[in-house]
Structures are given as structure tokens and as C-alpha cells.
C-alpha positions as CSV (number, residue, x, y, z in Angstrom):
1,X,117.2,91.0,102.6
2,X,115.0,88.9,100.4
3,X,111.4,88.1,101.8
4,X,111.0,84.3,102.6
5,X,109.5,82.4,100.5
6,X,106.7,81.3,102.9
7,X,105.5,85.4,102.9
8,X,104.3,84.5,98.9
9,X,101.9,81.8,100.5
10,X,100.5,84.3,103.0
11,X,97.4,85.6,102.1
12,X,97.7,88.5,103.8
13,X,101.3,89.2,102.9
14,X,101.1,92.5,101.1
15,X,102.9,92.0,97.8
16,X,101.4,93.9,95.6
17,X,101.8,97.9,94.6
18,X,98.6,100.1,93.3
19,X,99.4,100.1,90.1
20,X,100.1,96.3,90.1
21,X,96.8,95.9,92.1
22,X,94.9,97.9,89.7
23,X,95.8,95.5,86.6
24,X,94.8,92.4,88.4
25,X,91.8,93.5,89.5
26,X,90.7,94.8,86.5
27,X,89.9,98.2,88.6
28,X,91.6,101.7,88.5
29,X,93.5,103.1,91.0
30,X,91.1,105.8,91.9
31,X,88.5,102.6,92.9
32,X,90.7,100.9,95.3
33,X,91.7,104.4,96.8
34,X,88.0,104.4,97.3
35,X,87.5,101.0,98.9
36,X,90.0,102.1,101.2
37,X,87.6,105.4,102.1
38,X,84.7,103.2,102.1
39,X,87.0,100.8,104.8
40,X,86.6,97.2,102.8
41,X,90.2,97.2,102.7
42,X,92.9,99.2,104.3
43,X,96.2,98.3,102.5
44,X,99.7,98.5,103.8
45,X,101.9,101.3,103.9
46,X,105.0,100.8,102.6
47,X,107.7,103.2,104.4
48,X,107.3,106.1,101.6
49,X,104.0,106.1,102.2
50,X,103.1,103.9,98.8
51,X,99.7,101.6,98.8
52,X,100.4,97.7,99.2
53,X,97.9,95.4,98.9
54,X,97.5,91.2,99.5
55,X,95.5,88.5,97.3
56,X,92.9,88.7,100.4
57,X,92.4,92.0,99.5
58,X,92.5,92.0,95.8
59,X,89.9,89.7,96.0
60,X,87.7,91.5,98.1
61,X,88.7,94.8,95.7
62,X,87.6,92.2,92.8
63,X,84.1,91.6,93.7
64,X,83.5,95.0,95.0
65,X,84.5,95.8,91.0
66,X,82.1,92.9,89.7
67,X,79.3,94.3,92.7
68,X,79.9,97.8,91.1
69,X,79.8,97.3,87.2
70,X,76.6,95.1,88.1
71,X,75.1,97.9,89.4
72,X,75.3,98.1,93.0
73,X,76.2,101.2,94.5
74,X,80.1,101.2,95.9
75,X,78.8,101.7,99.8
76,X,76.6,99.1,99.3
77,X,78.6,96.1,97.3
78,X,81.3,97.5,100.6
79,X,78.9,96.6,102.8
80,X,77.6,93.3,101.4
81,X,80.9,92.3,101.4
82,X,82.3,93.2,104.6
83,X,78.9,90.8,106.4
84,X,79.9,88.1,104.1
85,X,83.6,87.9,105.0
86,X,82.1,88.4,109.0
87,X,79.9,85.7,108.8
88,X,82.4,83.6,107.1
89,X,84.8,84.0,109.9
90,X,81.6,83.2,112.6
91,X,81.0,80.1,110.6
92,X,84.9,79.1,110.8
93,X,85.0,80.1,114.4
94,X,81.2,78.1,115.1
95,X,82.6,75.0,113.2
96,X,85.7,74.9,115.4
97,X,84.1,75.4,118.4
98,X,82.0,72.1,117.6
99,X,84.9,70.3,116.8
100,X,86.8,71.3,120.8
């Protein structure tokens, strides 16, 4: 059965394999292995076992890379990101509760 084609507008759909991941985030697959220790993102597991990942999180994987080769430490750039995307979300969630 062939996923919908509403699942390639999903931002969390995970689409993409490691290796796949890897090249479009410019990072290797040992990194987002280690994103994954560090808990920024926790990918999918496919039913072998096998790494997916969605654009969400190969963004996030993307400017923990840019955080990294910049010169913040991994835990860190992790860390930094994981406020931003909770504030972000208490923003959303404040401005719709002004709106109701």
C-alpha cells in the first residue's frame, strides 16, 4: 500500500532513511546517531529496526550541525535548541489562548 499523499505534507511524517538524512543535512550518520543520545530528536523505527527521520527533525539535526561547526559544544547547541522549539510552542499555545 502506497503512503497518501497528504503523509509528504506532514512534517512529522518520517520519510527519510539515515543515510538519506545524513546528505541533506549535510551531517554524518554518526552525528544524528548522537542527537538521538543527546535526545534533540528521536527518530522512527522502521520495523527492522532502521533510523527514520521527518523534515521537523532534519531541521532541528541542521542547526544542531550549523550550532556545532560554529563552535558550540553538541550538548549545548542540543540544549539551546530544545528551549527554542519549547518556547516556540508556549508562544503558539499563549497566542491562541488570546485569540479563545
Amino acid at each position: 500500500m502506497a503512503p497518501s499523499d497528504d503523509m509528504f505534507g506532514d512534517e512529522d511524517y518520517p520519510a527519510y532513511t539515515m543515510g538519506r538524512a545524513a546528505e541533506i543535512t549535510g551531517a554524518s550518520p554518526d552525528f544524528l546517531r548522537r542527537l538521538d543520545e543527546e535526545k534533540l530528536i528521536t527518530p522512527f523505527r522502521s520495523g527492522g529496526g532502521h533510523r527514520r527521520y521527518s523534515r521537523y527533525q532534519l531541521r532541528l539535526a541542521a542547526r544542531a550541525r550549523e550550532m556545532v561547526e560554529s563552535g558550540t559544544a553538541l550538548e549545548a547547541a542540543c540544549r539551546i535548541i530544545i528551549l527554542e522549539d519549547q518556547l516556540a510552542e508556549a508562544l503558539r499555545q499563549n497566542e491562541n489562548y488570546k485569540r479563545s
